[in-house]
N, CA, C and O atoms as a printed pandas DataFrame, in Angstrom:
     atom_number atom_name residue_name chain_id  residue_number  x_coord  y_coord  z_coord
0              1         N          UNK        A               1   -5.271  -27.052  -18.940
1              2        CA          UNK        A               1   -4.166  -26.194  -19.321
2              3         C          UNK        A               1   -3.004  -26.393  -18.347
3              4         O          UNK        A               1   -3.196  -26.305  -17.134
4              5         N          UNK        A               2   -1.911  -26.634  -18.817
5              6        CA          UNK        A               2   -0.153  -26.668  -18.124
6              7         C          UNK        A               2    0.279  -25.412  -17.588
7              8         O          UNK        A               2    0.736  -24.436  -18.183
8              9         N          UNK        A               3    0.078  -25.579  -16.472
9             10        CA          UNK        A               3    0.658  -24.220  -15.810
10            11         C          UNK        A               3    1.908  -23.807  -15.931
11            12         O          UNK        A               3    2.671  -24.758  -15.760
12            13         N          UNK        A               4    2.587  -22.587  -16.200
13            14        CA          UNK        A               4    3.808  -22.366  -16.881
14            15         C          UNK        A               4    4.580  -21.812  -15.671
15            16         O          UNK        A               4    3.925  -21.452  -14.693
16            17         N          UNK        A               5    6.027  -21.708  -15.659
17            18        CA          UNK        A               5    6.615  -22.112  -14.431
18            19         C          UNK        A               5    6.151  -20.626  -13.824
19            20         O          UNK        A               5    5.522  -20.414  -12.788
20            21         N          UNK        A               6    6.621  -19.735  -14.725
21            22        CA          UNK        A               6    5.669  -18.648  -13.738
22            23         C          UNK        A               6    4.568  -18.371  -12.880
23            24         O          UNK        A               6    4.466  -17.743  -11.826
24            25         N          UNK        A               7    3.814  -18.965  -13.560
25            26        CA          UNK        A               7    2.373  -19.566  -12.746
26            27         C          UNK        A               7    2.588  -20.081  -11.523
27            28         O          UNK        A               7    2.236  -19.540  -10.475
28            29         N          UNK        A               8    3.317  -21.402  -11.647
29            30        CA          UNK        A               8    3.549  -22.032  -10.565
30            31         C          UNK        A               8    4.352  -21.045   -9.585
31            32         O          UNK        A               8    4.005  -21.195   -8.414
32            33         N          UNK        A               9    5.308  -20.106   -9.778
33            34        CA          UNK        A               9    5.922  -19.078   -8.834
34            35         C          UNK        A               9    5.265  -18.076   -8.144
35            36         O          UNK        A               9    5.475  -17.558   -7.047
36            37         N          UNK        A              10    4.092  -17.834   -9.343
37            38        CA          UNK        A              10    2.905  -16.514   -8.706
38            39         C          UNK        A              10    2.293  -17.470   -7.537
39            40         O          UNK        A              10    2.181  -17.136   -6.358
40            41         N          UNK        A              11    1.976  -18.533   -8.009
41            42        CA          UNK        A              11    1.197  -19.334   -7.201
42            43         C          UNK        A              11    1.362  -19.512   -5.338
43            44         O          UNK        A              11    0.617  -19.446   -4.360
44            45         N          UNK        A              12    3.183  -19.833   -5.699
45            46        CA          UNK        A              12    4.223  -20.294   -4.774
46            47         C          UNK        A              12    4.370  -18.672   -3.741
47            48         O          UNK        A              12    4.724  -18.758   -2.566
48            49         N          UNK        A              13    4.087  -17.462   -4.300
49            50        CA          UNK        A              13    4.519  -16.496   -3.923
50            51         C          UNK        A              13    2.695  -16.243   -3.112
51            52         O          UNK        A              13    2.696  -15.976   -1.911
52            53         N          UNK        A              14    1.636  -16.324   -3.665
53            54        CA          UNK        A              14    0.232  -16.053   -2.789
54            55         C          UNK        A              14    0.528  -17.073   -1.815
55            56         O          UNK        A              14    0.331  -16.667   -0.670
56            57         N          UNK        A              15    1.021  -18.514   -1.903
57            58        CA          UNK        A              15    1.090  -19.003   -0.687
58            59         C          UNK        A              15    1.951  -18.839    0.310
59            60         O          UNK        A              15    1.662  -19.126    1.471
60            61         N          UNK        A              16    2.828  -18.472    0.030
61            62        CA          UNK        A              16    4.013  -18.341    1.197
62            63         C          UNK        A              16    3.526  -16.723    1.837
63            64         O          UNK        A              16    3.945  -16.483    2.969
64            65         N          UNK        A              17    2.711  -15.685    1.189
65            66        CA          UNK        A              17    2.167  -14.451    1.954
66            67         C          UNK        A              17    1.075  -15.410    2.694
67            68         O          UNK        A              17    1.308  -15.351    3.902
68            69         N          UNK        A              18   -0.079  -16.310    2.416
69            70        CA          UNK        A              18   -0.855  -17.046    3.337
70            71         C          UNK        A              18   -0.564  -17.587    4.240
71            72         O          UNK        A              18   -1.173  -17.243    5.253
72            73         N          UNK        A              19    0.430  -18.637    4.386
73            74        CA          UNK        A              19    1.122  -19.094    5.479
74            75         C          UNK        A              19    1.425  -18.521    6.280
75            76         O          UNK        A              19    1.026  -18.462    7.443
76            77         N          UNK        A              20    2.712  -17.666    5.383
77            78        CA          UNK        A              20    3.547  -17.196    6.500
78            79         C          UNK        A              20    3.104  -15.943    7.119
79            80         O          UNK        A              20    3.172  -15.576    8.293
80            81         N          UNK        A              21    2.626  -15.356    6.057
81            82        CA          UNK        A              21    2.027  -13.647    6.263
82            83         C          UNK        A              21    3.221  -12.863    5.468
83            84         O          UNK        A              21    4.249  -13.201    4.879
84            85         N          UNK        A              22    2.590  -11.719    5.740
85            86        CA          UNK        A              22    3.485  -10.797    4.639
86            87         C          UNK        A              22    4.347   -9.690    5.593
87            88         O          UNK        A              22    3.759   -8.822    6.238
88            89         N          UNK        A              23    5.341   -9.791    5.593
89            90        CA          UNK        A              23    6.584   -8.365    6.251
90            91         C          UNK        A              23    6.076   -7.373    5.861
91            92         O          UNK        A              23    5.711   -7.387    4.686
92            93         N          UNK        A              24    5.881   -6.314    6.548
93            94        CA          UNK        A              24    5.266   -5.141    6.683
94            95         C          UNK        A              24    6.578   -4.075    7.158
95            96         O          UNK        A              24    7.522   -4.208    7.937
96            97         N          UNK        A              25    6.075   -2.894    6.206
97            98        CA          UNK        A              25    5.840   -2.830    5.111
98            99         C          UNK        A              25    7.494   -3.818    3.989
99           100         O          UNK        A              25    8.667   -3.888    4.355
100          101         N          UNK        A              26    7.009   -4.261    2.971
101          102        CA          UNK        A              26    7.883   -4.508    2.133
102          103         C          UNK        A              26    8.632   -4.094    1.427
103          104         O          UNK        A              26    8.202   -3.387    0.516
104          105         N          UNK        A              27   10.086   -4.345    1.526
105          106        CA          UNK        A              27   11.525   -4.050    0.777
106          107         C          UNK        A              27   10.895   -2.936   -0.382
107          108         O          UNK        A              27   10.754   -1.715   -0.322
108          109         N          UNK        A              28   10.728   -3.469   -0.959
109          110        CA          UNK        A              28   10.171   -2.848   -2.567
110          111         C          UNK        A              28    8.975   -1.588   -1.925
111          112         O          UNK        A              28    8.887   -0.928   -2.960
112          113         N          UNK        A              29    8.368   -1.120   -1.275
113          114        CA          UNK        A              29    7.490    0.001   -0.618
114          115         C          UNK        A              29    8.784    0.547   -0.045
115          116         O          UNK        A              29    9.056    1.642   -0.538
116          117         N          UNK        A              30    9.432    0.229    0.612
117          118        CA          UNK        A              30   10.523    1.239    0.639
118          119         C          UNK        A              30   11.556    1.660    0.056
119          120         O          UNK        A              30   12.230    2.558    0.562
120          121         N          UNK        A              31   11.788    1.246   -0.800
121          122        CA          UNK        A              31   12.483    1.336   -2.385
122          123         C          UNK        A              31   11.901    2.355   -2.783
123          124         O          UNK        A              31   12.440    3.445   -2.594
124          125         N          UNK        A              32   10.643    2.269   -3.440
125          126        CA          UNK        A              32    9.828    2.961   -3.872
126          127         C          UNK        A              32    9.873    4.728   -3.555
127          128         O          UNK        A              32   10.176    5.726   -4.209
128          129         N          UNK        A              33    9.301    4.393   -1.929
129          130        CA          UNK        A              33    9.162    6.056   -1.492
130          131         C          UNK        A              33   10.545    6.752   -1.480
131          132         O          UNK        A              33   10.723    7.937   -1.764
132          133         N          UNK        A              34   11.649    5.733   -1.058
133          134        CA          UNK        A              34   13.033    6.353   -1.121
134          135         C          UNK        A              34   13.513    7.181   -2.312
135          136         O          UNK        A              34   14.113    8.239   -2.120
136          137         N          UNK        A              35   13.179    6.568   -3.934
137          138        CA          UNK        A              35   13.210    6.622   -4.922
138          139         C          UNK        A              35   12.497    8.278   -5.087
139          140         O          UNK        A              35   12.986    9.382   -5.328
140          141         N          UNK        A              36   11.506    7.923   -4.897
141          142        CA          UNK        A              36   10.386    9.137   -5.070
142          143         C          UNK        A              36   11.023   10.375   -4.263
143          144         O          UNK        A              36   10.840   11.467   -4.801
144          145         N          UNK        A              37   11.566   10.374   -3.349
145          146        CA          UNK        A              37   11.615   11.116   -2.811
146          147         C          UNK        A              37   13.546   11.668   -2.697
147          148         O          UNK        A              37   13.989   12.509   -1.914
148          149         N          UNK        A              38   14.237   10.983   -3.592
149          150        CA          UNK        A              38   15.818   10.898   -3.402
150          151         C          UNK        A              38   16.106   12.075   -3.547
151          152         O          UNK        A              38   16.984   12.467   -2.779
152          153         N          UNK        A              39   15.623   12.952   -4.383
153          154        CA          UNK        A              39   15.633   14.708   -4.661
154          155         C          UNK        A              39   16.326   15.503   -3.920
155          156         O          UNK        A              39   17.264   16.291   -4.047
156          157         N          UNK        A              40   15.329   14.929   -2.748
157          158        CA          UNK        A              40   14.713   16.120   -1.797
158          159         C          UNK        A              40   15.807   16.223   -0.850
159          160         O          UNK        A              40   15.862   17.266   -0.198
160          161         N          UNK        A              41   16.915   15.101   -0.605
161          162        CA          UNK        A              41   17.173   14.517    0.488
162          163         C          UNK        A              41   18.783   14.944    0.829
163          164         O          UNK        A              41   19.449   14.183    0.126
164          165         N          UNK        A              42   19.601   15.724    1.511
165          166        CA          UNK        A              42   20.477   15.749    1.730
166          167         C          UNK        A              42   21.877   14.199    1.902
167          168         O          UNK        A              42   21.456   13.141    2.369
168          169         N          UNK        A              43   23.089   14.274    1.568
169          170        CA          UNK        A              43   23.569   13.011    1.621
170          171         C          UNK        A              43   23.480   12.463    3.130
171          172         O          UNK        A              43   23.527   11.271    3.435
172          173         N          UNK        A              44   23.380   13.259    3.788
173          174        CA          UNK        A              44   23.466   12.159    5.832
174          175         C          UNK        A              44   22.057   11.944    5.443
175          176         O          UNK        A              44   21.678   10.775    5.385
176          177         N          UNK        A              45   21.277   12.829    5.186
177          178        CA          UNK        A              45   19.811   12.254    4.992
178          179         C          UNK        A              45   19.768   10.691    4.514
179          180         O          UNK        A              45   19.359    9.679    5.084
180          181         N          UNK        A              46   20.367   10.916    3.215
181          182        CA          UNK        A              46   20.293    9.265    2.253
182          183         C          UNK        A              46   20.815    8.385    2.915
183          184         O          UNK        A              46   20.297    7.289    3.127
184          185         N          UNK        A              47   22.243    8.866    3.451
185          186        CA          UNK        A              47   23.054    7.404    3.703
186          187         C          UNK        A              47   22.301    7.277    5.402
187          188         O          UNK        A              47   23.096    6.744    6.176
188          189         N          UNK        A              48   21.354    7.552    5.869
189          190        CA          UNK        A              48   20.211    7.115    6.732
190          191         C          UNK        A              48   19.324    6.236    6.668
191          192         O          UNK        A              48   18.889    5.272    7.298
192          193         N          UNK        A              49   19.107    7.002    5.436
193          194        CA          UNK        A              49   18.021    5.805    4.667
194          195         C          UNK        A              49   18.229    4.789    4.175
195          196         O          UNK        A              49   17.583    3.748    4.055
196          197         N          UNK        A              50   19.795    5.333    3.686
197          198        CA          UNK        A              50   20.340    3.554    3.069
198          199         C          UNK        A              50   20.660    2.496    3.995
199          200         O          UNK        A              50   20.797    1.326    3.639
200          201         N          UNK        A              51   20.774    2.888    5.140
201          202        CA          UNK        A              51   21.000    1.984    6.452
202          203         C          UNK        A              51   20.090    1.627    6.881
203          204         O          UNK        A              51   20.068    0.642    7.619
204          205         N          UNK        A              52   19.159    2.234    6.597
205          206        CA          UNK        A              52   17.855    1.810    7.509
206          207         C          UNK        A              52   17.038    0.831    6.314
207          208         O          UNK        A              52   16.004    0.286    6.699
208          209         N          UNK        A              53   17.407    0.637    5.110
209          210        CA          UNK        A              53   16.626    0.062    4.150
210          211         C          UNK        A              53   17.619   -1.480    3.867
211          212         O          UNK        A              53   17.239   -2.601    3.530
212          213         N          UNK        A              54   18.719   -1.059    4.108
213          214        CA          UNK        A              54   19.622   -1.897    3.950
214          215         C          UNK        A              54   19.461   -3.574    5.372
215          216         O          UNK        A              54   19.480   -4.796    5.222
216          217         N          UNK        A              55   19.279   -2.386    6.943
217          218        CA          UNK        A              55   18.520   -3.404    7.190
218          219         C          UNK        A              55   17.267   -3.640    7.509
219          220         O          UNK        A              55   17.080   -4.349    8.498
220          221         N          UNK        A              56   16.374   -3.239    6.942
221          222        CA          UNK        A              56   14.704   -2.916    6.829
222          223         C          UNK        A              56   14.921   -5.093    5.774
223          224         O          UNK        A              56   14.306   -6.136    5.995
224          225         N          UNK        A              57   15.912   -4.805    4.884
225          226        CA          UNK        A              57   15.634   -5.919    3.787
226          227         C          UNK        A              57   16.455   -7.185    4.371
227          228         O          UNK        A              57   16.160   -8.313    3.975
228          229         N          UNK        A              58   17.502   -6.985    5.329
229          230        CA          UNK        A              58   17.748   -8.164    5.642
230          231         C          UNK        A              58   16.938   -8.640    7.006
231          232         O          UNK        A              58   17.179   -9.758    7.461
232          233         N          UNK        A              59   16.165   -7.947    7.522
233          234        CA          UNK        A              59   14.789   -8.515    8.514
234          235         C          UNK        A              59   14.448   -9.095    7.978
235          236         O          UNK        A              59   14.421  -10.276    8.324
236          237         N          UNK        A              60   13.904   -8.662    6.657
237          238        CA          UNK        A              60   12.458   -9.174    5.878
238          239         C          UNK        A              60   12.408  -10.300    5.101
239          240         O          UNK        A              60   11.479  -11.054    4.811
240          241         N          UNK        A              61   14.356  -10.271    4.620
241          242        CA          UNK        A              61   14.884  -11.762    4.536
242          243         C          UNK        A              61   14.698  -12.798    5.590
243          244         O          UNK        A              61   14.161  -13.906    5.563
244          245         N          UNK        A              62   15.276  -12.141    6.495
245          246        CA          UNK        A              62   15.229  -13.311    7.758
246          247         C          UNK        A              62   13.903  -13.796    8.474
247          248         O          UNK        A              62   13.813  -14.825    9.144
248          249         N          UNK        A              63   13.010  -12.997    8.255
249          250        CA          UNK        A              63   11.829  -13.148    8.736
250          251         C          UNK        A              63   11.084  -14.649    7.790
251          252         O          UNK        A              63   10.231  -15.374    8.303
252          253         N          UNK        A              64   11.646  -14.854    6.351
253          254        CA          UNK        A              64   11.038  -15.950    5.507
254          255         C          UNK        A              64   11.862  -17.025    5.352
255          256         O          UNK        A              64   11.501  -18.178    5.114
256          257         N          UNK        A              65   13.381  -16.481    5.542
257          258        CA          UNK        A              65   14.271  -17.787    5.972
258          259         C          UNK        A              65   14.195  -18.943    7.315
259          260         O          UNK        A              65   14.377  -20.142    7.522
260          261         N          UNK        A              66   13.945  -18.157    7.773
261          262        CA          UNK        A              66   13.193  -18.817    9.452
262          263         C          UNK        A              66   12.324  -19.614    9.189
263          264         O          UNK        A              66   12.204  -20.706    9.746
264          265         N          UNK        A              67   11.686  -19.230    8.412
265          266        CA          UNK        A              67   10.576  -20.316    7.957
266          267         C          UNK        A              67   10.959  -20.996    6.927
267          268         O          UNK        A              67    9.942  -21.450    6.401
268          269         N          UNK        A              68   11.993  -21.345    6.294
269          270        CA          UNK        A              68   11.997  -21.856    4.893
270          271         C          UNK        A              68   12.113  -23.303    5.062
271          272         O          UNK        A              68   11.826  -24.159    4.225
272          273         N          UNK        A              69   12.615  -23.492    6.371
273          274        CA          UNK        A              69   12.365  -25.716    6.081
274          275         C          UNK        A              69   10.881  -25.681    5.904
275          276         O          UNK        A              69   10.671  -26.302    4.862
276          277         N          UNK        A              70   10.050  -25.376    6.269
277          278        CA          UNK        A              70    8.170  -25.174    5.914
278          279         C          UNK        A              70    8.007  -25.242    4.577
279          280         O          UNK        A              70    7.165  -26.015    4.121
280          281         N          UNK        A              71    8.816  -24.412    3.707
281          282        CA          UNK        A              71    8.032  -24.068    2.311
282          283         C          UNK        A              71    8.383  -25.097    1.271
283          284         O          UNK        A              71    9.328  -25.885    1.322
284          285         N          UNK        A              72    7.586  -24.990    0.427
285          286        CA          UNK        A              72    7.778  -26.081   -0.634
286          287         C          UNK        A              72    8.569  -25.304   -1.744
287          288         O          UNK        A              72    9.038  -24.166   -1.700
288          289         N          UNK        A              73    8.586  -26.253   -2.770
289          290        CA          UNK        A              73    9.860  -25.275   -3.774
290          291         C          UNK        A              73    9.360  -24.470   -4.570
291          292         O          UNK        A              73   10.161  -23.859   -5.277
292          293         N          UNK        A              74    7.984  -24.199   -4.733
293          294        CA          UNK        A              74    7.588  -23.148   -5.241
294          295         C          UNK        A              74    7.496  -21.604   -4.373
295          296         O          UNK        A              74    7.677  -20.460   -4.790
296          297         N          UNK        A              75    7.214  -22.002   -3.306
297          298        CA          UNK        A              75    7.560  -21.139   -2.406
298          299         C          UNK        A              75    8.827  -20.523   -2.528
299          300         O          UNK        A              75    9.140  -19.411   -2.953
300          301         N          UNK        A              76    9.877  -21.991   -1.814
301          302        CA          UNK        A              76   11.145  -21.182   -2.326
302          303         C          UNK        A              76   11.519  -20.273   -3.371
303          304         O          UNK        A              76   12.065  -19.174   -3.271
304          305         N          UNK        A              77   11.151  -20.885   -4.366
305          306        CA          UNK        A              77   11.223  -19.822   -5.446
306          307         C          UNK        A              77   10.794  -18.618   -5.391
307          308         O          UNK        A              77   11.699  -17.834   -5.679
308          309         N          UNK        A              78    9.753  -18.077   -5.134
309          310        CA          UNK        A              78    8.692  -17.067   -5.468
310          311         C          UNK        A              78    9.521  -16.130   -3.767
311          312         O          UNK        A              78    9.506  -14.911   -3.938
312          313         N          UNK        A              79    9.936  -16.405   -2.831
313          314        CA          UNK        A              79   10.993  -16.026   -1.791
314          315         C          UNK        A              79   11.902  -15.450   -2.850
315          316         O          UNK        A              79   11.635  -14.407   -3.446
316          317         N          UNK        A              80   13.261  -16.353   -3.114
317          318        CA          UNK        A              80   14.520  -16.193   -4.286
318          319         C          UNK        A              80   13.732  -14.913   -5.339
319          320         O          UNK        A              80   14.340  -13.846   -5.250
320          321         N          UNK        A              81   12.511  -14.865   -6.287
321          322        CA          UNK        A              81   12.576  -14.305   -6.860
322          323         C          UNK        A              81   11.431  -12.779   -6.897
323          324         O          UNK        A              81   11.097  -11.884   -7.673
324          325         N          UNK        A              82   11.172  -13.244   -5.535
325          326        CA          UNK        A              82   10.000  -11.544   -5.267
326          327         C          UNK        A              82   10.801  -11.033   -4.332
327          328         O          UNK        A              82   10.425   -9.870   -4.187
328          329         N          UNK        A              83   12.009  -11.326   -3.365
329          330        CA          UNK        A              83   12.050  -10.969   -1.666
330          331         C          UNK        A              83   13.965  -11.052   -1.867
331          332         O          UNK        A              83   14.696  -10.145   -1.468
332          333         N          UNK        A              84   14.294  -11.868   -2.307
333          334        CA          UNK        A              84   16.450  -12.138   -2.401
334          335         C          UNK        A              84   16.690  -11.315   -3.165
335          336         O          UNK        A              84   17.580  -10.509   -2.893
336          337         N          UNK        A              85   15.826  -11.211   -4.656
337          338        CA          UNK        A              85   15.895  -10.579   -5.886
338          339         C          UNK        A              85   16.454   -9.012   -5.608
339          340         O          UNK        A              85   17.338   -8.414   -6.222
340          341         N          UNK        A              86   15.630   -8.547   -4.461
341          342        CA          UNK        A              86   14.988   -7.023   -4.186
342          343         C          UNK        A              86   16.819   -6.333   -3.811
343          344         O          UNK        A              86   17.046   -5.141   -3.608
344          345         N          UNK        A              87   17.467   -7.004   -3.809
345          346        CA          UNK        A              87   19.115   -7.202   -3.066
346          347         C          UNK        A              87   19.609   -6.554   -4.674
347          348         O          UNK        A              87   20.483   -5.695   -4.791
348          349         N          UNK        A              88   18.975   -7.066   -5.646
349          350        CA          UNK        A              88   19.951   -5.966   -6.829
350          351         C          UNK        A              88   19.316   -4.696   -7.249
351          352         O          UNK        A              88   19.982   -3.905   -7.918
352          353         N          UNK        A              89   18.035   -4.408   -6.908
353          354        CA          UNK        A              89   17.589   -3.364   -7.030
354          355         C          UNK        A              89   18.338   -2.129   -5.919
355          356         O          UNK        A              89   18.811   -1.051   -6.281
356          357         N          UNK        A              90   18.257   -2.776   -4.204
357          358        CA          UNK        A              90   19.082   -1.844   -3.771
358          359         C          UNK        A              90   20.432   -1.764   -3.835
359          360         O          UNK        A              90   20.953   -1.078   -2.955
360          361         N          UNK        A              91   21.039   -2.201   -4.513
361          362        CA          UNK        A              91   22.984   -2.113   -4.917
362          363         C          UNK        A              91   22.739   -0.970   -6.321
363          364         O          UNK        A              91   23.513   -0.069   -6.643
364          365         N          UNK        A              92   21.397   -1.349   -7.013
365          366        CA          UNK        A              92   21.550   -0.272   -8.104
366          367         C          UNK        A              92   21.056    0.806   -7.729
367          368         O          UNK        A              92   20.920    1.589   -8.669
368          369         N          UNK        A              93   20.573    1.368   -6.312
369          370        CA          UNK        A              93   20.405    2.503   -5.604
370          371         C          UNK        A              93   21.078    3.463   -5.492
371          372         O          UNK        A              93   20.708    4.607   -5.755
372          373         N          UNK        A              94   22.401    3.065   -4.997
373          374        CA          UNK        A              94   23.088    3.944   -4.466
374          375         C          UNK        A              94   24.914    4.138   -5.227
375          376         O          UNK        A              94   25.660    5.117   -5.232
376          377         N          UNK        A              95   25.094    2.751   -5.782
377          378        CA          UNK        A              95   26.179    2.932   -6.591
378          379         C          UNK        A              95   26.355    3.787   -7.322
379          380         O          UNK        A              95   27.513    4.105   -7.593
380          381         N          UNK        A              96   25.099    4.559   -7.982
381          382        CA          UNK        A              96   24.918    5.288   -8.843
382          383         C          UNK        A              96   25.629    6.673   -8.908
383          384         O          UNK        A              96   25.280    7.521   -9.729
384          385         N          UNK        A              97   26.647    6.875   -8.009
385          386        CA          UNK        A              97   26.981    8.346   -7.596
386          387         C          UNK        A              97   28.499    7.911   -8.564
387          388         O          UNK        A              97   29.235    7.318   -7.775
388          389         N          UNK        A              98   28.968    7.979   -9.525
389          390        CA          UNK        A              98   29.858    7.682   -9.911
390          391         C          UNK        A              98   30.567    6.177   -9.832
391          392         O          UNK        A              98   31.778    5.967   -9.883
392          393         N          UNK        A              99   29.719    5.376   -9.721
393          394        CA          UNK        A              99   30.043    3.947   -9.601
394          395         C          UNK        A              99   30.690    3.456   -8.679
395          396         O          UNK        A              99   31.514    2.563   -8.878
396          397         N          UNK        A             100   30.423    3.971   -7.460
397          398        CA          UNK        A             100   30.977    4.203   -6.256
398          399         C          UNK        A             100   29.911    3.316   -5.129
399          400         O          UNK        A             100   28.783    3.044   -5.540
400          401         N          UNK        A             101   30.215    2.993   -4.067
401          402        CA          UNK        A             101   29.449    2.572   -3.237
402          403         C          UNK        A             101   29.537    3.819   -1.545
403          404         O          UNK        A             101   29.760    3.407   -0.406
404          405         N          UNK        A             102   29.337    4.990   -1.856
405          406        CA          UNK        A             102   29.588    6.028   -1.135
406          407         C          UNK        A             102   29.043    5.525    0.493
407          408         O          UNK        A             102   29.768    5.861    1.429
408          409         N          UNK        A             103   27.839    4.770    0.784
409          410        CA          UNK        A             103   27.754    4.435    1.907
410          411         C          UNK        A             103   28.075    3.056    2.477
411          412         O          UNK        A             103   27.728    2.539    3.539
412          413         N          UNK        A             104   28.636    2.722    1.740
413          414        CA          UNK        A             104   29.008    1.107    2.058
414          415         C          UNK        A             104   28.139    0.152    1.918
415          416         O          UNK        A             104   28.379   -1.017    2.220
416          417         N          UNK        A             105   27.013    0.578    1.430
417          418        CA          UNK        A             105   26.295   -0.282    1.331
418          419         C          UNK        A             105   26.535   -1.693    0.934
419          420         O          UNK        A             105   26.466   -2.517    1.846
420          421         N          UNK        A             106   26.854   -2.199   -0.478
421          422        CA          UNK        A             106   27.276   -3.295   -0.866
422          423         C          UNK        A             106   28.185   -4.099    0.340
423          424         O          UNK        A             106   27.760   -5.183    0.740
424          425         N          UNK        A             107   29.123   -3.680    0.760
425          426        CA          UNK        A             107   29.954   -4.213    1.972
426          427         C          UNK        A             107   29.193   -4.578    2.913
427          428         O          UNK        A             107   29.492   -5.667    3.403
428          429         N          UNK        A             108   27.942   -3.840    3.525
429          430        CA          UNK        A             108   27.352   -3.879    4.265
430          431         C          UNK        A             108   26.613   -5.449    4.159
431          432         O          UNK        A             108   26.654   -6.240    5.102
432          433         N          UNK        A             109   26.024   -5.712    3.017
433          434        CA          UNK        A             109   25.173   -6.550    2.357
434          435         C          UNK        A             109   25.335   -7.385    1.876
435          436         O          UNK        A             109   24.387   -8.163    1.766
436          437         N          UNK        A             110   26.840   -7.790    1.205
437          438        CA          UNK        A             110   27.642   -8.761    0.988
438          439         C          UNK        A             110   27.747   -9.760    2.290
439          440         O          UNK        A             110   26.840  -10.512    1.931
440          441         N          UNK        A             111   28.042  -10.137    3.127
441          442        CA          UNK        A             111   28.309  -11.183    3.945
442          443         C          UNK        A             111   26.482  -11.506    4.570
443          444         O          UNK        A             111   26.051  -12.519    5.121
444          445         N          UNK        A             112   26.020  -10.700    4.345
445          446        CA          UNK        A             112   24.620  -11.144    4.569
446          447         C          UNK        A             112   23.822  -12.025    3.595
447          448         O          UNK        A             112   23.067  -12.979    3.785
448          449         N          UNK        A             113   24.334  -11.245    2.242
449          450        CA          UNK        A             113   23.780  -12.635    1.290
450          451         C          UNK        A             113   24.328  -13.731    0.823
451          452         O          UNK        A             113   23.714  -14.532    0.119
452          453         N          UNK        A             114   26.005  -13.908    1.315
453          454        CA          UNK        A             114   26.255  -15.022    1.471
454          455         C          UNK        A             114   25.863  -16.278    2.657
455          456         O          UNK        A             114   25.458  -17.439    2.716
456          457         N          UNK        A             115   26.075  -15.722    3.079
457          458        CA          UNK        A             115   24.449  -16.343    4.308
458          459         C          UNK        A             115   23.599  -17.125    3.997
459          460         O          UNK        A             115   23.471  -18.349    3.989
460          461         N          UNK        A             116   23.069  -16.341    3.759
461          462        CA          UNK        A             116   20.845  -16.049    3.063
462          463         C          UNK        A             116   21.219  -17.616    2.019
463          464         O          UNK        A             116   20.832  -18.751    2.297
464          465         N          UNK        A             117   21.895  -17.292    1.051
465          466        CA          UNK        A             117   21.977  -17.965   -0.332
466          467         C          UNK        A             117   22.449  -19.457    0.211
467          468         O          UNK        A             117   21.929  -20.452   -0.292
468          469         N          UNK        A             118   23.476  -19.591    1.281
469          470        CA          UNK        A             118   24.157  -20.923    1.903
470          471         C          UNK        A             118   22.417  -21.664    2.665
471          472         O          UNK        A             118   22.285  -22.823    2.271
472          473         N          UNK        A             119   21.298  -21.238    3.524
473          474        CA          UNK        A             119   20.411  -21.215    4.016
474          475         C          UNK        A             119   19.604  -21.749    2.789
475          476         O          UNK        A             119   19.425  -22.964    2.705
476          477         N          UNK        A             120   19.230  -21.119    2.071
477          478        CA          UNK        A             120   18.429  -20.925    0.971
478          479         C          UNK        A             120   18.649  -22.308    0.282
479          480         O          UNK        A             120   17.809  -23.164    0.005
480          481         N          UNK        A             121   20.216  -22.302    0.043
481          482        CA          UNK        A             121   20.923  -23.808   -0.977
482          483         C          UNK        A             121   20.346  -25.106    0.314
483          484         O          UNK        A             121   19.755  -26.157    0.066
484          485         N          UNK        A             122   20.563  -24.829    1.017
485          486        CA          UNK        A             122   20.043  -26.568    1.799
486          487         C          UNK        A             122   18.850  -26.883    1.878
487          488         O          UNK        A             122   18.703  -27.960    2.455
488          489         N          UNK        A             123   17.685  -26.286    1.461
489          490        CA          UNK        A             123   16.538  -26.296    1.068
490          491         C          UNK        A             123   16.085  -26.266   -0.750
491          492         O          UNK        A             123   14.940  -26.486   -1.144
492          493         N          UNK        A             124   16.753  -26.084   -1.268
493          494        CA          UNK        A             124   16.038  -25.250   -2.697
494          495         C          UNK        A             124   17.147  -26.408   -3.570
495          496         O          UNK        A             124   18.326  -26.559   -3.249
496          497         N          UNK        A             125   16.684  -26.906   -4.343
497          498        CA          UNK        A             125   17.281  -27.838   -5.424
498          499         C          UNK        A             125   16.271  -28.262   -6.673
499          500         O          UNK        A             125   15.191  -28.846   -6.754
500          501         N          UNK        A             126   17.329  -27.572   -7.727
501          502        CA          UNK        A             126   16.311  -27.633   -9.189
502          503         C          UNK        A             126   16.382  -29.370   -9.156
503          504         O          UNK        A             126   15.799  -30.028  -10.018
């Protein structure tokens, strides 16, 4: 059976947690509880959290970019699409207050993933 490119990405994504190991705890676990818990939370509360998640995710970037001349392109990939990806989930976090970016976030995060993506391009070619 032909493994379908997904496959090959799930694949690419168990190996690059073997190698490299896995960032603790992960972008998306703190997404999560933030989410769960946004209710509760006064705005200095949030825009705390949004700083602290904001760079909780560009560690956790940098922690697999460091390693990325190592990985093969499935790797790369399964990086780009479990770990870079996680970058539009938190922009759709917090914009949400009237389509606003109330803590700066996006600004914050913008020159970081132009970065990441320049890093990323000298390694990664379809």
């Amino acid at each position: 059976m032909n493994k379908t490119y997904v496959d090959l990405v799930d694949e690419g994504f168990d190996s690059l947690l073997t190698r490299f190991g896995k960032f603790q705890p992960d972008t998306e676990k703190l997404i999560g509880e933030l989410l769960f818990e946004l209710k509760e939370k006064t705005k200095e509360k949030i825009k705390f959290e949004a700083y602290a998640l904001a760079v909780h995710y560009q560690n956790e970037c940098t922690f697999y970019l460091n390693r990325i001349e190592q990985m093969n392109k499935f790797e790369i990939e399964a990086f780009i699409w479990n770990i870079v990806m996680r970058l539009d989930i938190i922009r759709g976090i917090f914009p949400g207050f009237h389509n606003e970016d109330p803590f700066g976030l996006n600004l914050q995060l913008e020159a970081f993933e132009s970065e990441m993506w320049v890093k990323i391009n000298q390694y990664f070619h379809d």
